[in-house]
C-alpha positions in Angstrom: 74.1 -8.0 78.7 70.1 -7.4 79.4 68.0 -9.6 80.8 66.2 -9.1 77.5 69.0 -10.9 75.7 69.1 -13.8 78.2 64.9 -14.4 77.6 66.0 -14.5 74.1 69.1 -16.9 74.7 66.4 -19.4 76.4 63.8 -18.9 74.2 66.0 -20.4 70.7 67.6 -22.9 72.9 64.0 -24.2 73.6 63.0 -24.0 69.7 66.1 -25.3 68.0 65.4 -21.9 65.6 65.7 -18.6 65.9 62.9 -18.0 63.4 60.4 -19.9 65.2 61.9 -18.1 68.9 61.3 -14.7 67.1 57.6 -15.8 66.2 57.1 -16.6 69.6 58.2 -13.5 70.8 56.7 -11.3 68.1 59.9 -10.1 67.0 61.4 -10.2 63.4 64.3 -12.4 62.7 66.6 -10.3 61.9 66.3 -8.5 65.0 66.5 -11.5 67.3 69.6 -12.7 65.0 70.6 -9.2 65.7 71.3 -9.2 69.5 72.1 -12.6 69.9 75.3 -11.3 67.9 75.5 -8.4 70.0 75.3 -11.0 73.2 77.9 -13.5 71.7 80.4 -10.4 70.9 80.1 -9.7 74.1 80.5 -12.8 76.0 83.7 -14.0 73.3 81.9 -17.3 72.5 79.2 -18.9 70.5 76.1 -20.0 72.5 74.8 -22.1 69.0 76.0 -23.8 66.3 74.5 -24.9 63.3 73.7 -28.6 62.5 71.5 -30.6 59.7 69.3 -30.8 62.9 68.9 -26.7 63.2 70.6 -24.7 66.0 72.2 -26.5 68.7 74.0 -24.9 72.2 77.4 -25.5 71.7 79.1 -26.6 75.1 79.5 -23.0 76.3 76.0 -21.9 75.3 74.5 -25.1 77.9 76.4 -23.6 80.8 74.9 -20.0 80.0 71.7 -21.8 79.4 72.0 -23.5 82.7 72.6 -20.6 85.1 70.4 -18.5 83.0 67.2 -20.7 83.4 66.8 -19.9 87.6 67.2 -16.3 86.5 64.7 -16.3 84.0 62.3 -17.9 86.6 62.8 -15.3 89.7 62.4 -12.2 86.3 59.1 -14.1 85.6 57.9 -14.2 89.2 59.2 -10.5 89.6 57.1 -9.0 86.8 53.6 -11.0 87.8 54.0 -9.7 91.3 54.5 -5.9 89.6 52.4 -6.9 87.5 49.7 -7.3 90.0 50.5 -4.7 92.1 49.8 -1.6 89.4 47.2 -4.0 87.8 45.0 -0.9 87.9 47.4 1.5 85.8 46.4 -0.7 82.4 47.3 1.3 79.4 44.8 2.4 77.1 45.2 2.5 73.2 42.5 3.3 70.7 43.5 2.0 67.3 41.9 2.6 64.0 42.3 0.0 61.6 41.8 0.4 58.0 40.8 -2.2 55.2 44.1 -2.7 53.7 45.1 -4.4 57.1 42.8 -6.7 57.0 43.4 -7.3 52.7 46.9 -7.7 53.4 46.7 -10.5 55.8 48.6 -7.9 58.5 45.4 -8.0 61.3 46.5 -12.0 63.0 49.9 -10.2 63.7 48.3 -7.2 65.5 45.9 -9.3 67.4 49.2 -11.8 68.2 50.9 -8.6 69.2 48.6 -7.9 71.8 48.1 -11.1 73.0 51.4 -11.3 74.2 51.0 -8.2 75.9 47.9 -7.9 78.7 48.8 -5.0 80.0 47.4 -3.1 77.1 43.9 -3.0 77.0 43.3 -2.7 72.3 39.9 -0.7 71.1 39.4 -1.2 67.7 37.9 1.3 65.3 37.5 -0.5 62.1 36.6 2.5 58.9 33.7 3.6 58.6 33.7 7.1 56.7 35.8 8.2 59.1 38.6 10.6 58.5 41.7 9.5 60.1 43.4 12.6 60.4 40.4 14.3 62.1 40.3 11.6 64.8 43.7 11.5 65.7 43.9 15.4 66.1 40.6 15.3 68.2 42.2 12.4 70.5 39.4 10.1 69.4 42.3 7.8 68.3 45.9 6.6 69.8 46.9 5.6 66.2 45.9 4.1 62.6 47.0 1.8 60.5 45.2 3.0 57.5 46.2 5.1 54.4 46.2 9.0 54.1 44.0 10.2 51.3 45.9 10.8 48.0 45.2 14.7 48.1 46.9 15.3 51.9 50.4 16.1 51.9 52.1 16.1 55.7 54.7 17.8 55.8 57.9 17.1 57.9 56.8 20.0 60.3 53.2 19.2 61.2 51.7 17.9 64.0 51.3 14.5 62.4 53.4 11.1 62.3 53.1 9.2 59.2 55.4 5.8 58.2 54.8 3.3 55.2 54.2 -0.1 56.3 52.6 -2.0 52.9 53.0 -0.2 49.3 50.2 -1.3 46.8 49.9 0.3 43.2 46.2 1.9 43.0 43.6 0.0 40.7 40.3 0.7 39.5 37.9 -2.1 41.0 34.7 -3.5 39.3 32.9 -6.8 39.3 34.1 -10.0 37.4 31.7 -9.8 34.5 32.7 -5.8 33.7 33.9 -5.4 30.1 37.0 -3.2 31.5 38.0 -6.3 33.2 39.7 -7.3 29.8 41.8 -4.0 29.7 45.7 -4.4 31.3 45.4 -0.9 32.8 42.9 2.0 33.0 43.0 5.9 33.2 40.9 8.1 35.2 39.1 9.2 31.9 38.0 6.0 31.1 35.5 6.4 33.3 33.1 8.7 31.6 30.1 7.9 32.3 30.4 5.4 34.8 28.8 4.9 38.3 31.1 4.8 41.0 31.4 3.5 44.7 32.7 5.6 47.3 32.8 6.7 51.0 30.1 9.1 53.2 30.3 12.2 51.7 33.6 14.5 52.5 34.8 11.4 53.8 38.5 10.9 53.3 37.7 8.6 50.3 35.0 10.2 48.9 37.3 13.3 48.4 39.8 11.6 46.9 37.9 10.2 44.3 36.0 13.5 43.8 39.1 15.3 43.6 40.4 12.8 40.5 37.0 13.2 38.8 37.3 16.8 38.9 41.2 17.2 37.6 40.4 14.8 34.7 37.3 16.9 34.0 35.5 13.7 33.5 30.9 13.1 34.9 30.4 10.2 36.2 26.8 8.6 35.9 25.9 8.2 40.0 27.2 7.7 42.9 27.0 5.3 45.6 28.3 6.2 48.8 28.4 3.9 51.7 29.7 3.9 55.7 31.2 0.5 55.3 33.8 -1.3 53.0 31.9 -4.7 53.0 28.7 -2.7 51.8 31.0 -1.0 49.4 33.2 -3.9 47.7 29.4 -6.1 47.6 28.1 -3.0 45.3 31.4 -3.9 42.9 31.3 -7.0 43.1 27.8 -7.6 41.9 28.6 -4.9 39.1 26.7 -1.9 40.7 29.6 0.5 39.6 33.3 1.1 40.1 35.5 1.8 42.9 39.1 2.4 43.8 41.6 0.5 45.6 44.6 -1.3 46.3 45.5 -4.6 43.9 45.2 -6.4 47.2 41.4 -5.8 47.4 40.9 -8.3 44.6 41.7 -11.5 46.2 40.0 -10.4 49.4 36.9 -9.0 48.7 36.6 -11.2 45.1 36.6 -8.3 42.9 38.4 -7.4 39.8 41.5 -5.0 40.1 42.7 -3.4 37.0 46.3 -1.1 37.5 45.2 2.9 37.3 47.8 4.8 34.4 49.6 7.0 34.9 51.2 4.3 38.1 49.5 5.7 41.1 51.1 4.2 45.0 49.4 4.7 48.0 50.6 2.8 51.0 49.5 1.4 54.2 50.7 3.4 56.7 51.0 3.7 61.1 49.6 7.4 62.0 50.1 9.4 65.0 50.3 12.7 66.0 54.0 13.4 66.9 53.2 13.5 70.4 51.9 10.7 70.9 54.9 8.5 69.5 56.3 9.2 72.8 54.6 7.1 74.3 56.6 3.5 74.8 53.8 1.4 74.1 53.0 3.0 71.0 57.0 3.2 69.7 57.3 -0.4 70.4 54.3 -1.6 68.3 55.4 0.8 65.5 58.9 -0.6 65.7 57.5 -4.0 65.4 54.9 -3.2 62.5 57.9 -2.0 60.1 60.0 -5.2 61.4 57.5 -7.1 60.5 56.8 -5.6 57.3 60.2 -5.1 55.9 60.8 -8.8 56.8 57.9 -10.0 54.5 58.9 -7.9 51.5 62.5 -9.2 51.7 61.9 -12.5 52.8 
């Protein structure tokens, strides 16, 4: 038993649910439901059983609940006082946060994450032509949530730690009034011709688009190139060329997304250089990232 497990224990008793207990502690589900299995296994007994009303302590889990609530209150008041005492030894993360975060509705966790946790002190570095990769191996970043261009392979080896968090299939973006916009699904060669939308130059997305322009031997008319994805999505949107992206840009940024043929995948992913995963802080939020994400794409 872990003092971990009783917090938990108190925390669904309160809430009547172990979903809403596992919001409130920024945990998935099935990782709360997890060790309070592990806890009941080990005590012999059920602490809850199920009614039409939710969860309820059965007469066994009041007594733990009982004796467990003074404990809980003396572990509170012994973490402020530490808390206070090495108030100066706040940890530092630098976190770059790419666009698909925010078109995938994944920022409110991170910020909730966080919240919960005032001992970390959160810079954000939103994208803006920067290359990921570069930053992390500089040290100008902790970590990313971003993707890695389409043309960078990482191999197991490398210096690098890369792990899917949201998979999207790849889409050719344009403005609502675009004549493509009444094809089902586009190739890179249908763009002869066009004007596209892209990144600073040699920026991570301006390569991969330049690299795809080139393998399909295809001109395009122009190119606009811009430090910032609001600039960038405005120029599709009000039909100024073409861009790529995931299908969630669509929605978000109210443009048109049409799927790219052959099927192209990128996903969202959390970076890190390999040494830097061993840091707790930074384990912990990636363990609760792919938590969080598995949980919504099973749910």
């Amino acid at each position: 038993m872990t003092i971990q497990q009783v917090l938990y224990v108190l925390e669904i008793a309160s809430r009547s649910s172990v979903s809403q207990a596992a919001q409130k502690l920024y945990l998935s589900q099935s990782a709360l439901s997890q060790q309070l299995r592990r806890l009941e296994e080990e005590l012999g007994y059920s602490l809850f059983a199920r009614t039409a009303n939710g969860l309820q302590l059965t007469p066994e889990g009041q007594r733990f609940c009982d004796q467990a609530a003074p404990v809980a209150d003396r572990w509170s008041e012994f973490c402020k006082s530490v808390q206070k005492r090495h108030k100066s030894e706040q940890l530092r993360l630098r976190l770059g946060i790419g666009s698909r975060v925010y078109s995938n509705d994944l920022f409110s966790n991170v910020i909730e994450y966080f919240d919960a946790r005032p001992e970390i002190e959160v810079t954000f570095f939103t994208e803006a032509g920067v290359d990921v990769v570069e930053a992390l191996r500089k040290g100008e970043l902790d970590l990313a949530l971003d993707r890695l261009p389409l043309d960078d392979a990482i191999p197991d080896s490398g210096d690098l730690y890369a792990s899917p968090l949201i998979r999207e299939r790849q889409c050719v973006l344009m403005g609502a009034r675009d004549p493509l916009t009444k094809r089902s699904a586009l190739s890179i060669k249908d763009l002869q011709g066009c004007t596209m939308i892209s990144g600073l130059e040699d920026s991570a997305e301006d390569r991969s688009m330049r690299s795809a322009i080139r393998k399909h031997h295809i001109t395009v008319n122009r190119i606009y190139r811009s430090d910032g994805i609001e600039t960038s999505m405005r120029l599709v949107r009000e039909g100024k060329g073409l861009s790529f992206g995931p299908a969630s840009f669509a929605d978000y940024f109210r443009v048109s997304a049409i799927p790219l043929e052959p099927e192209t995948w990128v996903s969202l992913q959390f970076i890190c250089l390999q040494s830097n995963l061993k840091r707790p802080e930074i384990k912990r939020f990636r363990d609760y990232l792919i938590d969080l994400c598995k949980e919504r794409a099973n749910p």
